[in-house]
C-alpha positions, 0 to 999 in steps of 0.5 A: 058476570063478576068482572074483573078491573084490568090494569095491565098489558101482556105481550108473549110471542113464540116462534111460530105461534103467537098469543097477544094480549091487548091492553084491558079495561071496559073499552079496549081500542078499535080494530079493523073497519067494522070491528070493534074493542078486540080482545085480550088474545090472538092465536096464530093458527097454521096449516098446509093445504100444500107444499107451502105453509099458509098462516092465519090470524084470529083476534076475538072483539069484545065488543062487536061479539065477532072474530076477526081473521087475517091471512099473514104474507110470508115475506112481509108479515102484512094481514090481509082480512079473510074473505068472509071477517070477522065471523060471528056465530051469535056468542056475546062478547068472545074473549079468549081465542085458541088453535088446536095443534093440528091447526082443524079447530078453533076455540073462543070463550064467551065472557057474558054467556059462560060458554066456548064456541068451537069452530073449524078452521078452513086450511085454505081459505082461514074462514071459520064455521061453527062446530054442531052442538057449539057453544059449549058450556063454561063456568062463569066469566070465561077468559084465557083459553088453551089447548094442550099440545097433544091436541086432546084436550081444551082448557079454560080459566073461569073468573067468576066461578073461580075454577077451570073447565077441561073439555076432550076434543073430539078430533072428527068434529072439534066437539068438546066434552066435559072431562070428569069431574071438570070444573076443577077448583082454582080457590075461593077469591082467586080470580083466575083468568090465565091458563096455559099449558106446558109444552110437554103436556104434562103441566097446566098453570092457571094466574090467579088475578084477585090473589096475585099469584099462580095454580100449578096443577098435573094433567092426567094424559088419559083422561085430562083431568086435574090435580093441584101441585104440592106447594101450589099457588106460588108467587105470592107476595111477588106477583101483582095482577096476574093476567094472561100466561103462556110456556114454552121449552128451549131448544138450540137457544130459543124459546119454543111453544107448546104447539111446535 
């Protein structure tokens, strides 16, 4: 694995879903009791096995190679473990963590064995199961993770091959297959461990960690491919090591992401 030195923090948060991003390095800090070195994101899944909503909380460990999951208490904001947490399928060192929009599936990359473990996501209970055929496979050092908000496709940043894997969901069974002509090329010595898609759909925006800057590209809404935006990458000369990245769109004067 081609490892990229982290240096910096993010935090991004959006009004119903939230992604975190934890302070990098080789040793992030220790999580829950029997959890340890949690990872760069944390996806806010929600789904309404009722009339009242029930929330969920998913954080990938690095370093206990699991998947820790909360239910969140409406009024208070408090985590309470899912019965069963944190889950495991066998993947080394999970990184990256994305909810489908639908809230059924679960997306986690695999940074030390180039791969993406797809799960379902319990709308009851919040447990995870791990999807038939899963893990799927990736290019190298697979970070940040998104899916797009029609629900249609899964993409992922590839540090150490410096592209990006788009994948089709199957909606049935949350199975990803390859998009043709996936991976799709980020540069050479670019680094790229960010991704996010935008709120419409239409756009995916890839951070560029070794070349400080960031890849726009189009999304082709049929068949999900990729293609560069003219002008891309942009920010250069501006942007000192890029890490995670997440859109969103402004209504009523708030900031909303894409999975609304």
């Amino acid at each position: 694995m081609k490892s990229l030195n982290f240096r910096r923090c993010a935090l991004s948060i959006g009004a119903a879903a939230a992604m975190l991003a934890g302070c990098g390095g080789s040793q992030p800090p220790i999580g829950a009791p029997g959890v340890t070195g949690p990872g760069f994101q944390a996806r806010l899944a929600q789904s309404r096995p009722s009339s009242v909503a029930v929330e969920f909380v998913y954080v990938t460990n690095v370093n206990s190679s699991n998947i820790s999951a909360y239910s969140i208490d409406a009024t208070s904001g408090a985590l309470t473990q899912v019965a069963g947490s944190p889950f495991g399928d066998g993947s080394n060192s999970p990184w990256g963590v994305a909810i489908d929009p639908t809230g059924k599936f679960a997306y986690v990359t695999n940074v030390n064995t180039n791969s993406v473990s797809a799960h379902t996501i319990n709308a009851s209970s919040g447990a995870l199961t791990p999807v038939p055929g899963s893990p799927f496979g990736a290019g190298s050092s697979p970070y940040q993770v998104a899916a797009d908000p029609t629900g249609k496709f899964v993409y992922v940043a590839n540090g150490g091959s410096n592209n990006v894997s788009a994948y089709s969901i199957n909606a049935t069974s949350g199975a990803l297959t390859p998009v043709k002509g996936s991976p799709f090329g980020a540069g050479r010595r670019r680094g790229p461990i960010g991704v996010a898609v935008d709120p419409t759909g239409k756009f995916l925006y890839l951070t560029n960690y070794r070349s400080n800057d960031v890849s726009a590209y189009t999304i082709n809404a049929i068949s999900g491919a990729l293609k560069r935006v003219k002008g891309s990458p942009f920010g250069g000369g501006q942007v000192r090591g890029p890490t995670l990245i997440a859109t969103c769109r402004v209504e009523a004067g708030a900031c909303k992401p894409a999975s609304l």
